[in-house]
Every structure is written in structure tokens, then in C-alpha cells.
C-alpha positions in Angstrom: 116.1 108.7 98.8 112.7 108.7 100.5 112.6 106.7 103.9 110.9 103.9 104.0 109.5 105.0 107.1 107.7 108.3 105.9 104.5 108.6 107.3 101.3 107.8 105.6 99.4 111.2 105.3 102.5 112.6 103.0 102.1 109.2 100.7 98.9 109.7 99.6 99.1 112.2 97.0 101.1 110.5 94.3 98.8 107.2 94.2 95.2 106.3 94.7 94.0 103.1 95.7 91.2 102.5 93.6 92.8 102.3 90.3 92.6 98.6 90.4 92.8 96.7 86.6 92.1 93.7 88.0 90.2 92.2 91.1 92.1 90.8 94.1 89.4 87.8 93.1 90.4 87.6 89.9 93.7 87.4 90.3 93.7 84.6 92.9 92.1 82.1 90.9 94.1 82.8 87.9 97.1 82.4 90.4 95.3 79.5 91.6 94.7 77.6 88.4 97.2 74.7 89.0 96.9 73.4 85.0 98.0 77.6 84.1 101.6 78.8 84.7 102.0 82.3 85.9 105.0 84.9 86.5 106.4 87.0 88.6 108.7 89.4 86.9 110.3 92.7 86.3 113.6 94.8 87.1 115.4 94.0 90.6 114.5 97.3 91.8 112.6 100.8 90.7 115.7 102.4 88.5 113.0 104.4 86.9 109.8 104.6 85.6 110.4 104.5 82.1 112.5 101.5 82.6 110.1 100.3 84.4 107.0 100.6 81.5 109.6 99.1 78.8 109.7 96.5 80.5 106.4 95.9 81.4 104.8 96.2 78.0 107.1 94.0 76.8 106.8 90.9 79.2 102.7 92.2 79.3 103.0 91.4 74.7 104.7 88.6 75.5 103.1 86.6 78.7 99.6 87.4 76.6 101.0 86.0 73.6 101.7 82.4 75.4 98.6 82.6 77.6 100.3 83.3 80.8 99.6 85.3 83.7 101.5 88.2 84.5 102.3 90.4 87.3 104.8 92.9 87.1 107.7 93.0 90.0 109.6 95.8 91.1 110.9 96.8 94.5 110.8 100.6 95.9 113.2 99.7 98.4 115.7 96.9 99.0 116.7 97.2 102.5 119.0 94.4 102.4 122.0 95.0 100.2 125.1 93.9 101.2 126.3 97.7 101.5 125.4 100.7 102.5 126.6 102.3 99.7 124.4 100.7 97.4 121.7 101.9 95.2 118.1 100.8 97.3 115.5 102.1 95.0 113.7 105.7 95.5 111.5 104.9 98.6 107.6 104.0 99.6 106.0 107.6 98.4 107.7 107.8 94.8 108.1 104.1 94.2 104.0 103.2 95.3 103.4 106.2 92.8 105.2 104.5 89.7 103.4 101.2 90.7 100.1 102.9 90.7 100.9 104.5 87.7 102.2 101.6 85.6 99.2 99.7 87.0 96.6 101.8 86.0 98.1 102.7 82.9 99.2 99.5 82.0 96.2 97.8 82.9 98.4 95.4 84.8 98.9 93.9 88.5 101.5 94.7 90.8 103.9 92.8 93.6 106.4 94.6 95.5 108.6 93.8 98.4 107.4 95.3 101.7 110.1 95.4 105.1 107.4 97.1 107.7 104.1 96.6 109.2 103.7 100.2 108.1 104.7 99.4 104.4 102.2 96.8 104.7 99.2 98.9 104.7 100.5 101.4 102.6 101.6 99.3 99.9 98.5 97.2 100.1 96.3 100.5 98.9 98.1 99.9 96.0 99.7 96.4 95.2 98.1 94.0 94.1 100.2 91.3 96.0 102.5 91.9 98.8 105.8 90.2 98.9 107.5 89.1 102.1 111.3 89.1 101.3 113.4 85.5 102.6 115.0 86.9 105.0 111.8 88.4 106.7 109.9 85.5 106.5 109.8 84.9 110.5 109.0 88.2 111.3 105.2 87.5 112.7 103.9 91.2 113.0 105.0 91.6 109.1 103.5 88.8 108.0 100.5 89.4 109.6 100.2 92.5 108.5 100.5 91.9 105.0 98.0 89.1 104.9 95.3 91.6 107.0 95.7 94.2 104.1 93.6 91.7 102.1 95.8 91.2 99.5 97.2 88.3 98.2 101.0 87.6 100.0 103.6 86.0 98.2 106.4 84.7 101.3 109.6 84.0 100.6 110.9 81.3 102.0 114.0 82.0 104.0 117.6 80.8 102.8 118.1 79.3 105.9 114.7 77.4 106.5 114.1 73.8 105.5 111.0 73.7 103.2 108.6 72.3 105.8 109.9 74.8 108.1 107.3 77.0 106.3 104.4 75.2 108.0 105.0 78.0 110.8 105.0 80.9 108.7 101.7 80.0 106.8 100.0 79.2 110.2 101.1 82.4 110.9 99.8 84.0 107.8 96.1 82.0 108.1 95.4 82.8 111.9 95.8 86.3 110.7 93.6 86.3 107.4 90.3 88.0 107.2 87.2 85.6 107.5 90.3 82.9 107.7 91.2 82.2 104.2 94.7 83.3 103.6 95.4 83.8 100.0 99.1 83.2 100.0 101.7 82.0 97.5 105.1 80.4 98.4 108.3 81.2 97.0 111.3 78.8 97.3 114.4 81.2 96.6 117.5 78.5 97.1 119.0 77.9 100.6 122.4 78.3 102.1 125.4 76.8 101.0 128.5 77.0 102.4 130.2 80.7 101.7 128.3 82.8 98.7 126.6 80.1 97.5 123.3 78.9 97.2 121.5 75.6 96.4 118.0 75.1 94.8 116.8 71.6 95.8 113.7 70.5 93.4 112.9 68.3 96.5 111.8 71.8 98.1 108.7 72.6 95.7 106.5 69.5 96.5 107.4 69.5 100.1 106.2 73.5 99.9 103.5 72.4 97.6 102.2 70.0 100.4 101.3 73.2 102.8 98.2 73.8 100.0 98.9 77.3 98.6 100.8 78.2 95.1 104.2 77.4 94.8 106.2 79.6 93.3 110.2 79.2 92.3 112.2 82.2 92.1 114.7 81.5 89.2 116.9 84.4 89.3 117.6 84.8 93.0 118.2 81.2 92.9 121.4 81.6 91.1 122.4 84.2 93.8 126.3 84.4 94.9 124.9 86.2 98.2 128.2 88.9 99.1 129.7 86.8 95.9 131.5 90.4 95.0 132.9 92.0 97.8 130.3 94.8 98.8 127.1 93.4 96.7 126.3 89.9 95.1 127.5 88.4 92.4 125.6 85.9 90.2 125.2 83.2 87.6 122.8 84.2 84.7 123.2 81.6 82.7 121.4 78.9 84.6 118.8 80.7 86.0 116.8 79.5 82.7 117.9 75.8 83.6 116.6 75.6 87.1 113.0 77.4 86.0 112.6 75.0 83.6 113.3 72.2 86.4 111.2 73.5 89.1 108.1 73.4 86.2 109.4 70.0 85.7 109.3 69.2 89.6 105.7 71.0 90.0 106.2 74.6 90.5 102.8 76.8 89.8 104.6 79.7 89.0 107.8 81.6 88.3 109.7 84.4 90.1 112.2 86.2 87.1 113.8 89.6 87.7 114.7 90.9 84.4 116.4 94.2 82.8 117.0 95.1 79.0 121.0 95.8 80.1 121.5 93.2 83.1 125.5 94.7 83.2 124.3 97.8 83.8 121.7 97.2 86.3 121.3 99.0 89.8 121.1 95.7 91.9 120.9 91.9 91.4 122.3 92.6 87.2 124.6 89.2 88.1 121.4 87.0 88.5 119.2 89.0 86.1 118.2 87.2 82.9 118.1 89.8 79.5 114.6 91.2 78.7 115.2 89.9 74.9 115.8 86.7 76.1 112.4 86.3 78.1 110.5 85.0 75.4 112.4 82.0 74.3 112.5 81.9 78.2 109.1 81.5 78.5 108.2 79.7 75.8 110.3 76.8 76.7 108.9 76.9 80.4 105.2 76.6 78.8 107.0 73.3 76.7 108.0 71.7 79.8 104.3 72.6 81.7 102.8 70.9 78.4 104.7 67.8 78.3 103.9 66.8 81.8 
């Protein structure tokens, strides 16, 4: 595994940062467009690039197909599992090189979790939006970071933060933004609940909605058991679908869905993970609820 912390001059080779398919622009006023849904998805974690492309293309055909925006997730490093034994990804120089890669191949846009202020500029030659993970989402010099790389930073709202608590972190995020327009989405990921457990309260997106940026509702680490198995979380699949297609009911601009062909066989997060076959009826039923409100 690559550490996270390798410095910058040997992380330049496998990537170049201006193999962009889509302006930073662009993408923020499709993100923007409140009467549009748009996702967030892809596998937990960078298992390997050909997983990786199947499962781009395939949420790419289908996100086109119902007219939504897409922007494929994948982390090159989780540096939060709840062992050390446990798989974290392949680390910042190989992982920024798939994204680039898939990006520029794939003519796609890219998020990725970063954990450093280093990360932050690295990453942000290459992603097209930064993500702040929840339990990072106090750390000023991060945050800041991220949202002076330009790029558009989705933040993570913490599982131990009330939603308004928030209005701190995006002050944060604003006094740092060039010319003083942060472009910022908001993610409301569940919050604590007594021991491995986790409750999404719908009350959260409005009340995050209220701060004036994108909300987003991540679906999938929603239905978390956090430590649920011992040495890694556990996870209930089978409502991840049910609270996504609440949060669109309760105002959510966009969705958060990490997703693998083979969730039982996944290298992190397969619990919580909805099946890639299943993302299209997934979807599809999301864009129903959007329409009937």
C-alpha cells in the first residue's frame, strides 16, 4: 500500500491534471439545478481499476438514460476502518492515477475522499469534487484546504453533529473560498445512536438545506452498523433504497450510493452497499418520487 502521505513530486507521473471532461462550471450548475436530481456513486473503495470502469459505464448508461447527473465515487484510501487489518484502498499516487484515467477515458467526473491538507491539493489536480469524510468535518485546515483547491467540496456532515451544527463548518468553508463563493455540497450521512447504530432523521435535510448549498443524502452509509461486526461494520442493505427515496421525498438535491456488482464480496462497506444490477430500478423509482412532488 502507498502512504497517503507520499510526497507530491513522485505523484505526478501517473495522472495529469488537465484531462478535465467536464468544467468545474459546468458541473456546479448541474449540481445546482434544484428541479434535477444528481448522484453520487460507485464502489466503497478502489478494489481495482477494472472494477472500477464496470461499474462506471454501467451507472454512466444508466444515469444518462433517466437524465441524471452522474459523478463517479471511489476512495483511494479509507483511513478510518475499524481495524488495522483491513483492506484501505491502494494509496494517493495509484488511486489519483485510476481516477484520472477512468475520467478521461470515461469522459466522466470524479469525487474522492481526501484525509490531509496535502491530499487536498493533490487530489484537487485531478478530482473533480473533493469529499470531506463525517468524521473530518471539523477539521478547519482540511476543510480549508479543499475548498482553496477550487474545486467543488462535498462535506460530510459528522455523525455526531446536529444538522445546524453545520453552519460552522460552511463558514468555515466560505471564508476560505477563492473570490468568496464556496461551491460546496452537504451530505447528511445518519447520526449516532446508541451502540452500532445509526439514525437518518428526514428532519436533517431541510434544516441542512436552510445553510443554502446542495443537499445531498448519503443512502448507503446511512444504513451503517458502525463496528456492527467485531473488527469492521456491519450493515443493512435492504433499506438503503427506502431511506433515498425518503430524503427525495423530504427535499434532498442529490444522492450519495456506494455500489459493487458482488456487495458479499466487497473490500469494505459490502454490508451497506446496494447491488450494481439493482441500481436502475434504484434510480428509477428515486426520479418517480422527485416527479410526484
Amino acid at each position: 500500500m502507498i502512504p497517503a502521505t507520499e510526497r507530491r513530486d513522485k505523484a505526478v507521473a501517473p495522472f495529469h491534471p488537465s484531462a478535465v471532461p467536464v468544467s468545474s462550471a459546468q458541473l456546479w450548475r448541474a449540481l445546482n439545478d434544484r428541479r434535477r436530481l444528481f448522484l453520487l456513486a460507485g464502489p466503497c473503495v478502489i478494489e481495482s481499476e477494472e472494477l472500477c470502469r464496470t461499474i462506471a459505464r454501467k451507472l454512466k448508461q444508466t444515469c444518462a438514460k433517466l437524465g441524471l447527473t452522474y459523478v463517479f465515487k471511489a476512495s483511494f484510501d479509507k483511513a478510518n476502518r475499524s481495524s488495522g487489518k483491513s483492506f484501505r484502498g491502494p494509496g494517493l499516487v495509484e488511486g489519483l492515477g485510476v481516477l484520472a484515467r477512468l475520467r478521461e477515458d470515461l469522459d466522466l467526473p470524479v469525487v474522492t475522499d481526501i484525509h490531509t491538507e496535502e491530499q487536498a491539493e493533490m487530489a484537487g489536480e485531478v478530482c473533480d469534487v473533493l469529499q470531506i469524510p463525517a468524521f473530518l468535518c471539523r477539521q478547519t485546515d482540511l476543510i480549508q484546504a479543499a475548498v482553496a483547491t477550487g474545486r467543488i467540496v462535498n462535506i460530510k456532515k459528522g455523525q455526531f453533529l446536529a444538522p445546524l451544527d453545520m453552519r460552522n463548518v460552511v463558514a468555515k468553508a466560505a471564508e476560505a473560498a477563492p473570490g468568496g463563493r464556496a461551491r460546496l455540497l452537504v451530505t447528511e450521512r445518519g447520526t449516532t445512536f446508541g451502540y452500532n447504530n445509526l439514525v437518518a432523521d428526514m428532519r436533517a435535510l431541510p434544516l441542512l438545506g436552510s445553510l443554502g448549498y446542495p443537499v445531498v443524502f448519503d443512502a448507503t452509509h446511512s444504513v451503517q452498523l458502525p463496528g456492527g461486526a467485531g473488527d469492521k461494520s456491519s450493515g443493512q442493505r435492504e433499506f438503503a433504497p427506502v431511506l433515498a427515496r425518503c430524503a427525495v421525498a423530504a427535499g434532498a438535491h442529490g444522492l450519495f450510493i456506494e455500489t459493487h456488482p458482488d456487495p458479499d464480496r466487497a473490500l469494505s462497506d459490502g454490508p451497506n452497499m446496494i447491488p450494481l444490477a439493482e441500481m436502475p430500478k434504484v434510480l428509477a423509482q428515486l426520479l418517480r418520487v422527485k416527479k410526484a412532488l
